[in-house]
DOKEDREN-112354 format. One record per residue (C-alpha): residue number from 0; residue in three letters; z, y, x. Coordinates in steps of 0.001 Angstrom, whole numbers, always signed. Layout:
<atoms>
(NUM; ALA; (Z; Y; X)),
...
</atoms>
This chain:
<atoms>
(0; UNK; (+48559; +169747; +68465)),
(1; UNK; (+50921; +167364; +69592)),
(2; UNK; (+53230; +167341; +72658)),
(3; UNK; (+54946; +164599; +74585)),
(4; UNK; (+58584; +164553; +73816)),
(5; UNK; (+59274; +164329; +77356)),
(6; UNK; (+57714; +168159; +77585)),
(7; UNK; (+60531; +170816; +79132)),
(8; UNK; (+61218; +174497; +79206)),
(9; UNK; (+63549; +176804; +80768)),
(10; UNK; (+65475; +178660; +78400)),
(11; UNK; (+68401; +180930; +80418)),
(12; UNK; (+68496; +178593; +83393)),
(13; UNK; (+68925; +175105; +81436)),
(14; UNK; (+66167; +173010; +81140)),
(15; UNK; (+65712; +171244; +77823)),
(16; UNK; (+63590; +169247; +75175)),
(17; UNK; (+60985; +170934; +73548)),
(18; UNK; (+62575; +170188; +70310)),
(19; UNK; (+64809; +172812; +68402)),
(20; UNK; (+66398; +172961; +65370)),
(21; UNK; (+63101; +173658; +62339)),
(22; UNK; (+61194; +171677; +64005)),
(23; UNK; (+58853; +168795; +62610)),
(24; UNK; (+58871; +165802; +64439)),
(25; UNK; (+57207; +162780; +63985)),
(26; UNK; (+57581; +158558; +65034)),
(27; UNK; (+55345; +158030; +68158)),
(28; UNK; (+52829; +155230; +67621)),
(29; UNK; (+54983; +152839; +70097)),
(30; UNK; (+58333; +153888; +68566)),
(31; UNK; (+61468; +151501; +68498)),
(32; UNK; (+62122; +152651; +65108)),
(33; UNK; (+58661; +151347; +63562)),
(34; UNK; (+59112; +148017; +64853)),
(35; UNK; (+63100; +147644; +63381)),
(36; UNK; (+64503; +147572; +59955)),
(37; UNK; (+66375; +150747; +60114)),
(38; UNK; (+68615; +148802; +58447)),
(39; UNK; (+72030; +151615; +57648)),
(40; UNK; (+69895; +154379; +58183)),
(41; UNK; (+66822; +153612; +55721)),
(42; UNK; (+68417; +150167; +53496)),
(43; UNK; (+66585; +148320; +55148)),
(44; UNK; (+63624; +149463; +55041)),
(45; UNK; (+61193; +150038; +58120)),
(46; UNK; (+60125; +153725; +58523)),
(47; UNK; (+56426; +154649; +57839)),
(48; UNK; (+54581; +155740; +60785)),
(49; UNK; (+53987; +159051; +58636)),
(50; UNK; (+57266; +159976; +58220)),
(51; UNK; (+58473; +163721; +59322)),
(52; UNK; (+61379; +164105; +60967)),
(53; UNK; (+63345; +168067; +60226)),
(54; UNK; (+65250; +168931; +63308)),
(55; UNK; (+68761; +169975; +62334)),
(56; UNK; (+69906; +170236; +65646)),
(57; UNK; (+68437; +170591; +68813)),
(58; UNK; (+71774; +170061; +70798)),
(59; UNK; (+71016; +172268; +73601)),
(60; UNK; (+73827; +170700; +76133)),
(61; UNK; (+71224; +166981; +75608)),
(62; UNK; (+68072; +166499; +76976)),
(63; UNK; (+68103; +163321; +75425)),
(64; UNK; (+69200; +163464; +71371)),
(65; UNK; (+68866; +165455; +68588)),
(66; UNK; (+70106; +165647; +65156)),
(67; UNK; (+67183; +165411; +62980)),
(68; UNK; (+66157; +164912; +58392)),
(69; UNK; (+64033; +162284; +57626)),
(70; UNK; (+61911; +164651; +54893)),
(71; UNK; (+61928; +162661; +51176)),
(72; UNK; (+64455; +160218; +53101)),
(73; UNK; (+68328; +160016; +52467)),
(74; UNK; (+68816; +163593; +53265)),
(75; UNK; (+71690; +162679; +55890)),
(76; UNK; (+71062; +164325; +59591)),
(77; UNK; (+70844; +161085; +61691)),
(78; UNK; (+71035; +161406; +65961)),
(79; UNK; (+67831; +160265; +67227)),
(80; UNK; (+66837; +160220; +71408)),
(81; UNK; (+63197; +162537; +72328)),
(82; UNK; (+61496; +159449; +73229)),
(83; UNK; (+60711; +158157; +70163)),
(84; UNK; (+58950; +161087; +68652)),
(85; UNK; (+56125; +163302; +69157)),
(86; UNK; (+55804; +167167; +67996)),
(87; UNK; (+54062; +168118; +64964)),
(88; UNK; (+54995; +171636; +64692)),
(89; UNK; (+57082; +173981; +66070)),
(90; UNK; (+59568; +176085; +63711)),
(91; UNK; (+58026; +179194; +64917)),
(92; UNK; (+54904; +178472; +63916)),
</atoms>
């Protein structure tokens, strides 16, 4: 099931993205990132729409950003903003 990245919750009074650190995120169809050579992120290349995202960090004090792995990628924890991606499962799960 997939969620809209702009989905809240409450968690102890602060609202925040559904997105927490385990998490596997992926590009949303319309993403800025698909359309751009990530150029220093991914040399150049453009990111396939397939590609998971890990969240590393969920930065609870941001509704907007989160540190995140792009899985078989360059293994380096890049900041990305919610909404660009889409949830493909939560850590928990």
């Amino acid at each position: 099931m997939l969620l809209p990245a702009n989905a809240c919750i409450i968690r102890n009074g602060c609202v925040k993205t559904i997105f927490e650190a385990g998490d596997l995120v992926k590009f949303k169809k319309d993403s800025w990132w698909l359309k751009r050579s990530a150029g220093f992120r991914n040399l150049g290349e453009k990111y396939s729409p397939d590609s998971l995202i890990l969240v590393t960090d969920d930065l609870v004090k941001s509704q907007r950003f989160f540190y995140g792995v792009v899985c078989g990628g360059d293994k380096e924890a890049h900041l990305w903003t919610h909404e660009e991606f889409e949830l493909v499962s939560r850590a928990s799960e």
